[in-house]
N, CA, C and O atoms as a GROMACS GRO file, in nm:
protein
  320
    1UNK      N    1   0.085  -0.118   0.000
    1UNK     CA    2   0.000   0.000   0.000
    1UNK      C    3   0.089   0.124   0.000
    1UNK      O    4   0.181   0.118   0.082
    2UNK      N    5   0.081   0.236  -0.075
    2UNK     CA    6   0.133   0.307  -0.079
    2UNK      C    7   0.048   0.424  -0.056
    2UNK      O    8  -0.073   0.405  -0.067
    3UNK      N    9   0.102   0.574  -0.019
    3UNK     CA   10   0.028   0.648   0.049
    3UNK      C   11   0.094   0.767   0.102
    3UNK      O   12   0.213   0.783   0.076
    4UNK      N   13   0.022   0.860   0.181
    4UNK     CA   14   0.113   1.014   0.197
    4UNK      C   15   0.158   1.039   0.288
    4UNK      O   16   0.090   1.035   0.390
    5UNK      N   17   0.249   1.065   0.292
    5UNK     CA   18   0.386   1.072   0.410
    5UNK      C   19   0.342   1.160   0.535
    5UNK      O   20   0.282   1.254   0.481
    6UNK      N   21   0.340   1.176   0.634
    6UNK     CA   22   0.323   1.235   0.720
    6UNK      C   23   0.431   1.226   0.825
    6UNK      O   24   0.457   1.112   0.864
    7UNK      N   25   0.519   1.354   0.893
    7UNK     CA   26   0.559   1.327   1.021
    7UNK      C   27   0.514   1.308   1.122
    7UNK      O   28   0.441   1.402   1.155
    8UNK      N   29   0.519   1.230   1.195
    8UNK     CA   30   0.483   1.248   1.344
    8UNK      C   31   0.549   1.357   1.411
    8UNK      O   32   0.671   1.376   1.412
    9UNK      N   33   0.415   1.467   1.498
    9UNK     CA   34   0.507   1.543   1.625
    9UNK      C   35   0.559   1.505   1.743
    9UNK      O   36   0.495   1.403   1.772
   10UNK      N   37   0.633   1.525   1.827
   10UNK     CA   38   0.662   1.564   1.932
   10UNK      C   39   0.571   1.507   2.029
   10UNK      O   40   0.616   1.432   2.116
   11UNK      N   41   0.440   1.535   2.021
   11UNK     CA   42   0.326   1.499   2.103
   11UNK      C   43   0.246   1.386   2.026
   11UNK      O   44   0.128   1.367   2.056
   12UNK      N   45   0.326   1.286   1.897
   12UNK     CA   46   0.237   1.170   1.864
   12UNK      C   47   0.148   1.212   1.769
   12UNK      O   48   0.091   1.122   1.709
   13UNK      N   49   0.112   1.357   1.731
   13UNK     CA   50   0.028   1.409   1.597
   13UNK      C   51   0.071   1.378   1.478
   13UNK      O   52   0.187   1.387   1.440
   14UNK      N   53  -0.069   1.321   1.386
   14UNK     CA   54  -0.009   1.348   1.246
   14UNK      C   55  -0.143   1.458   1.231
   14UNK      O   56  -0.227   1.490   1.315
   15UNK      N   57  -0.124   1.504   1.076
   15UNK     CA   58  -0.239   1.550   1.017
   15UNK      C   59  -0.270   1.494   0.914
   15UNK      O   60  -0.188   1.474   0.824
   16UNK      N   61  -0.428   1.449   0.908
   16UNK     CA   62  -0.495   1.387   0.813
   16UNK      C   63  -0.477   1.456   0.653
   16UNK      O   64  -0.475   1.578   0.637
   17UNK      N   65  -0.471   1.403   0.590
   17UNK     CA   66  -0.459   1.511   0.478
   17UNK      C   67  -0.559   1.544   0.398
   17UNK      O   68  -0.602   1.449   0.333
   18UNK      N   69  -0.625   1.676   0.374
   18UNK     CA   70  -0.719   1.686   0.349
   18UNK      C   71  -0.808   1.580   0.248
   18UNK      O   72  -0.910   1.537   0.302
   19UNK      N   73  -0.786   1.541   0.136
   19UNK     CA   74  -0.829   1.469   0.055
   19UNK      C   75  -0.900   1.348   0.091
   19UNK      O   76  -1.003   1.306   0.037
   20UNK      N   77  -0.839   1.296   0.184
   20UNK     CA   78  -0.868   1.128   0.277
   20UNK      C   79  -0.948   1.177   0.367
   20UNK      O   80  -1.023   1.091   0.412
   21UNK      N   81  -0.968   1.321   0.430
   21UNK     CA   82  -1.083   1.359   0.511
   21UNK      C   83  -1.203   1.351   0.430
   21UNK      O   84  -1.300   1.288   0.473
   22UNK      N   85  -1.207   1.395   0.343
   22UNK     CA   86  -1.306   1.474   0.227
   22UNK      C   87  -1.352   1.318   0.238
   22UNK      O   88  -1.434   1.266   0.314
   23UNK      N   89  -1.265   1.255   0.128
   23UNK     CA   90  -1.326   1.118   0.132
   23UNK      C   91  -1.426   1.011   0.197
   23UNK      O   92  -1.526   0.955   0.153
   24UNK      N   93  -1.334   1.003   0.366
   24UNK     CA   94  -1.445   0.967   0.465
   24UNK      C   95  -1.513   0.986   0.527
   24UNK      O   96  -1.574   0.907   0.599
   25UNK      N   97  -1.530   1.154   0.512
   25UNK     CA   98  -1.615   1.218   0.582
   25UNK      C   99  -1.554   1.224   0.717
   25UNK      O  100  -1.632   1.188   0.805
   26UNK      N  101  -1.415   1.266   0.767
   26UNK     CA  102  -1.390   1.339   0.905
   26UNK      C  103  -1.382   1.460   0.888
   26UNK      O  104  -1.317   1.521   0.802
   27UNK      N  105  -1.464   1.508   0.991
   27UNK     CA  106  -1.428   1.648   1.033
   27UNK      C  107  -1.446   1.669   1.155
   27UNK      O  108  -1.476   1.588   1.243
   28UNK      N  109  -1.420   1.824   1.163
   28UNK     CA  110  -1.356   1.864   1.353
   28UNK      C  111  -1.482   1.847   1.395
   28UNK      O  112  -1.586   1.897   1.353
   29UNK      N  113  -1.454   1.746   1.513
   29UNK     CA  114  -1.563   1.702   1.646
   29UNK      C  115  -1.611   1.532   1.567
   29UNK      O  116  -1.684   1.471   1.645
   30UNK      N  117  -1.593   1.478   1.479
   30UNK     CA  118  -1.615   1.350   1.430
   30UNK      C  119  -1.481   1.301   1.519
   30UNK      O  120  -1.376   1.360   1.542
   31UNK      N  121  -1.541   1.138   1.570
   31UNK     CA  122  -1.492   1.033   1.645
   31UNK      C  123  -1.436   0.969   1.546
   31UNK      O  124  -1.488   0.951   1.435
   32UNK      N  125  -1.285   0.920   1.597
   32UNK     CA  126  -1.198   0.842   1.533
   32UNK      C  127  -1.142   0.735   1.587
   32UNK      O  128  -1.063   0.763   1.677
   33UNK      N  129  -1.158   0.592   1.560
   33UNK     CA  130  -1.069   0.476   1.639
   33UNK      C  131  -0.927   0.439   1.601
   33UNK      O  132  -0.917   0.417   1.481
   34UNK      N  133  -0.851   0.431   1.648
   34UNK     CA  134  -0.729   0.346   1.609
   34UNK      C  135  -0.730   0.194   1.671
   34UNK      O  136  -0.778   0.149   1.775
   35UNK      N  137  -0.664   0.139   1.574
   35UNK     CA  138  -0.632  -0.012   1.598
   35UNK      C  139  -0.525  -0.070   1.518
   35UNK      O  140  -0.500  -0.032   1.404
   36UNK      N  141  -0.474  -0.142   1.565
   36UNK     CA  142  -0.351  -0.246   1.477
   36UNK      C  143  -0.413  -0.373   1.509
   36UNK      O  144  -0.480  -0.404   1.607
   37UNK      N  145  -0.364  -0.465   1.370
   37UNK     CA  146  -0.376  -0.554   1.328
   37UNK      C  147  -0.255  -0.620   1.223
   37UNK      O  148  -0.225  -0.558   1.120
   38UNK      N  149  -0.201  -0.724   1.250
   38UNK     CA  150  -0.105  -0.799   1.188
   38UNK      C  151   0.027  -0.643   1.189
   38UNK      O  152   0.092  -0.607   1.091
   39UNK      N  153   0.030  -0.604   1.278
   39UNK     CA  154   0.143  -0.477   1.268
   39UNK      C  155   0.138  -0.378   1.180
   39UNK      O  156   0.218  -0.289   1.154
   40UNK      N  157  -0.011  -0.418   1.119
   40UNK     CA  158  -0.032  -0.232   1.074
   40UNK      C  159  -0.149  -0.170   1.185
   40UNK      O  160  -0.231  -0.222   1.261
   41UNK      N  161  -0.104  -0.020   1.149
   41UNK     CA  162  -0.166   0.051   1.225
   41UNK      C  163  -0.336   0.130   1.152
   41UNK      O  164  -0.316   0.191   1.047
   42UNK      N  165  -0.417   0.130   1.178
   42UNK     CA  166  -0.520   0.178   1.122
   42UNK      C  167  -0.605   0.274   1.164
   42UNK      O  168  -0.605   0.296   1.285
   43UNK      N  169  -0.673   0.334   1.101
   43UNK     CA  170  -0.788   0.440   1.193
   43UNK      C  171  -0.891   0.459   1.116
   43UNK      O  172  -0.888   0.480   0.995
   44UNK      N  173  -0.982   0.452   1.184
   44UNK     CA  174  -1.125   0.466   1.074
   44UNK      C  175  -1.244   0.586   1.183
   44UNK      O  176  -1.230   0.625   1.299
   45UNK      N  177  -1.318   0.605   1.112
   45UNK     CA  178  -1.448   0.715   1.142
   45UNK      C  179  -1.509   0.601   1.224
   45UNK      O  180  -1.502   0.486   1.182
   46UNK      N  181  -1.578   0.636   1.357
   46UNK     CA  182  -1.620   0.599   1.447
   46UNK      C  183  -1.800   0.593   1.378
   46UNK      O  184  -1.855   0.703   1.379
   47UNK      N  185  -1.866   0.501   1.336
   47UNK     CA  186  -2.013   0.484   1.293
   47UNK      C  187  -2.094   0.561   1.356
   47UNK      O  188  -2.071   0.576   1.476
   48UNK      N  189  -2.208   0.630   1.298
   48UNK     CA  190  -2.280   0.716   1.391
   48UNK      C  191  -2.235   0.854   1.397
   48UNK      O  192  -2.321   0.936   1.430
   49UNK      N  193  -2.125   0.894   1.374
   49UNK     CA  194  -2.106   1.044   1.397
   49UNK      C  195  -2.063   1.092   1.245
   49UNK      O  196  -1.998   1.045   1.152
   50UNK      N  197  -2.159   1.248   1.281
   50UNK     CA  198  -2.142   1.316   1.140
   50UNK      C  199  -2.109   1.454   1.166
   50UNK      O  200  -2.075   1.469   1.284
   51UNK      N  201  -2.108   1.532   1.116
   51UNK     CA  202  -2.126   1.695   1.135
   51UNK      C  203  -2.232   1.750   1.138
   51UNK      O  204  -2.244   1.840   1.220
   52UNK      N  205  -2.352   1.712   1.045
   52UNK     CA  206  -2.447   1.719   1.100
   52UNK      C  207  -2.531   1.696   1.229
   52UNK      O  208  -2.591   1.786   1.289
   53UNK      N  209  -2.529   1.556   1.268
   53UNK     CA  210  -2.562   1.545   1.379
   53UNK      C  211  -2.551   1.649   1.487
   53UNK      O  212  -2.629   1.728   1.540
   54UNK      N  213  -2.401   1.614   1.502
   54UNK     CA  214  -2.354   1.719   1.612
   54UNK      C  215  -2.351   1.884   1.631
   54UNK      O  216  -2.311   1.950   1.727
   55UNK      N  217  -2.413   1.931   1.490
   55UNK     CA  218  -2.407   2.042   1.485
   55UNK      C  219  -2.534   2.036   1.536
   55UNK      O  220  -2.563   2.099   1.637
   56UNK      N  221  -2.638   1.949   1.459
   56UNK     CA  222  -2.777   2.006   1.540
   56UNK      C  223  -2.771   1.916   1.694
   56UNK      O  224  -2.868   1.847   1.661
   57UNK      N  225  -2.749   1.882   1.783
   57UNK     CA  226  -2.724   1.818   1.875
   57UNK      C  227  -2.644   1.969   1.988
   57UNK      O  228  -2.652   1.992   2.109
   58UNK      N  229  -2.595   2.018   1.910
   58UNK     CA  230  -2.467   2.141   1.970
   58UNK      C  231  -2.618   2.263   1.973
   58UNK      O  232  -2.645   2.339   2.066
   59UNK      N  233  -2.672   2.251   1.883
   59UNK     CA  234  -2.790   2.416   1.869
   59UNK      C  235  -2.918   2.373   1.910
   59UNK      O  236  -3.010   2.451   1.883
   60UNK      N  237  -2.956   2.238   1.984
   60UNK     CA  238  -3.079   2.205   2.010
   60UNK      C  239  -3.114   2.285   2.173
   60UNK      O  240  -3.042   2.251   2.267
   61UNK      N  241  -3.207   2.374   2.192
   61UNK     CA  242  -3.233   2.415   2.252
   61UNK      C  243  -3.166   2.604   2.288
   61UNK      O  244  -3.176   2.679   2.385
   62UNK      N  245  -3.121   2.611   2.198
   62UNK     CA  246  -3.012   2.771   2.179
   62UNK      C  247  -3.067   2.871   2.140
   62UNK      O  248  -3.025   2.986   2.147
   63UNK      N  249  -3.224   2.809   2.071
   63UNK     CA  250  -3.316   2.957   2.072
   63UNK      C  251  -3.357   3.074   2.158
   63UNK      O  252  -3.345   3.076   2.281
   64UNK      N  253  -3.395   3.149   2.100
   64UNK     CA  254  -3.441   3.270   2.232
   64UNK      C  255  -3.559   3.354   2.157
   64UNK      O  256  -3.620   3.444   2.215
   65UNK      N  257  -3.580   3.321   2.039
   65UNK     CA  258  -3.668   3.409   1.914
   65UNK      C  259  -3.804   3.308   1.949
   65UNK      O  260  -3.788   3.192   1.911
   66UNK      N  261  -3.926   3.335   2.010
   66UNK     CA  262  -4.047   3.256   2.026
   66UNK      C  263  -4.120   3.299   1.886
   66UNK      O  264  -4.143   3.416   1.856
   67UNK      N  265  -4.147   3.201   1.817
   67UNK     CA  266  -4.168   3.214   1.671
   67UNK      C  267  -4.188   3.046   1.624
   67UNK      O  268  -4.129   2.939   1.638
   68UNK      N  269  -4.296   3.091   1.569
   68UNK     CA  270  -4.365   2.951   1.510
   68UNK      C  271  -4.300   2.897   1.397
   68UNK      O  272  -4.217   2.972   1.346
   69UNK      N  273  -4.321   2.748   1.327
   69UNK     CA  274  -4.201   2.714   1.162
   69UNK      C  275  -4.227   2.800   1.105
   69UNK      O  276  -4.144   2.879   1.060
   70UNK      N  277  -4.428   2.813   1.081
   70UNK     CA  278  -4.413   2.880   0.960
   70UNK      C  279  -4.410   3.014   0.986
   70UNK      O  280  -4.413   3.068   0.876
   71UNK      N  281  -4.406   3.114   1.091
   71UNK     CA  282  -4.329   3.214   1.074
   71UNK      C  283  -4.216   3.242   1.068
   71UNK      O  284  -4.190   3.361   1.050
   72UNK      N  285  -4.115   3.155   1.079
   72UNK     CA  286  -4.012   3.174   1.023
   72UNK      C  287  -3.952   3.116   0.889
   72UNK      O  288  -3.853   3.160   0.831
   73UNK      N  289  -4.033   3.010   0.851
   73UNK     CA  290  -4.033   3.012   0.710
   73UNK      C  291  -4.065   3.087   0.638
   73UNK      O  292  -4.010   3.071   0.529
   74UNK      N  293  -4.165   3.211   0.645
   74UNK     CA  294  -4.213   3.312   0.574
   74UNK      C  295  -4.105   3.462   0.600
   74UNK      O  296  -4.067   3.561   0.537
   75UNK      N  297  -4.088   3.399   0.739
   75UNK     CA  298  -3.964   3.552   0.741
   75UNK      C  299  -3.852   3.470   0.620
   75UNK      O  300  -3.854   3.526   0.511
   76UNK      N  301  -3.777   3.370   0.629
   76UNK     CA  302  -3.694   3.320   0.501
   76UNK      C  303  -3.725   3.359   0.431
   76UNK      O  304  -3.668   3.468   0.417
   77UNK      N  305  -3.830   3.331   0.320
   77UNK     CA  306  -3.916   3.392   0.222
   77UNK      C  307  -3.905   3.499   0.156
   77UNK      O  308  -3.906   3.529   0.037
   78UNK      N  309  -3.888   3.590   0.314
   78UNK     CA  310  -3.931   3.702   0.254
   78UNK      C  311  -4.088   3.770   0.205
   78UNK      O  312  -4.121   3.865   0.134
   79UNK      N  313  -4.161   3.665   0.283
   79UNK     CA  314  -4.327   3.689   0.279
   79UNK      C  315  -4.362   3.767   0.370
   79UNK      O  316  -4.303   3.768   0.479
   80UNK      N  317  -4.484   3.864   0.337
   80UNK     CA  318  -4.531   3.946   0.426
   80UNK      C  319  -4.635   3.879   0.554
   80UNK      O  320  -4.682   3.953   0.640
   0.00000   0.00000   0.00000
């Protein structure tokens, strides 16, 4: 298998490289496992977590505007 070089820091960091993020869908606040097997090392996206989720999970309850859907679908709109 061949593949993109990364150093390790000081503190055990690599950085993902963007492209292989894009790919599997990690992003900041998505769960990641590591594991080895036969002496390679691996890491995959933890099932269940998205950006979505957690974004609406992070804003559930953060309102303060008392306002019904469809009045605020019509304020979107732009309806009178």
């Amino acid at each position: 298998m061949q593949g993109t070089k990364m150093r390790v820091s000081t503190k055990g960091q690599v950085t993902i490289p963007l492209h292989l993020r894009k790919k599997i869908g990690i992003f900041p606040g998505c769960e990641v496992e590591f594991g080895e097997a036969k002496g390679q090392l691996y890491i995959r996206k933890v099932k269940g977590t998205s950006r979505g989720k957690d974004l609406v999970q992070r804003m559930t309850g953060k309102g303060t505007v008392k306002m019904t859907t469809g009045e605020i679908l019509a304020l979107t709109r732009g309806e009178d």
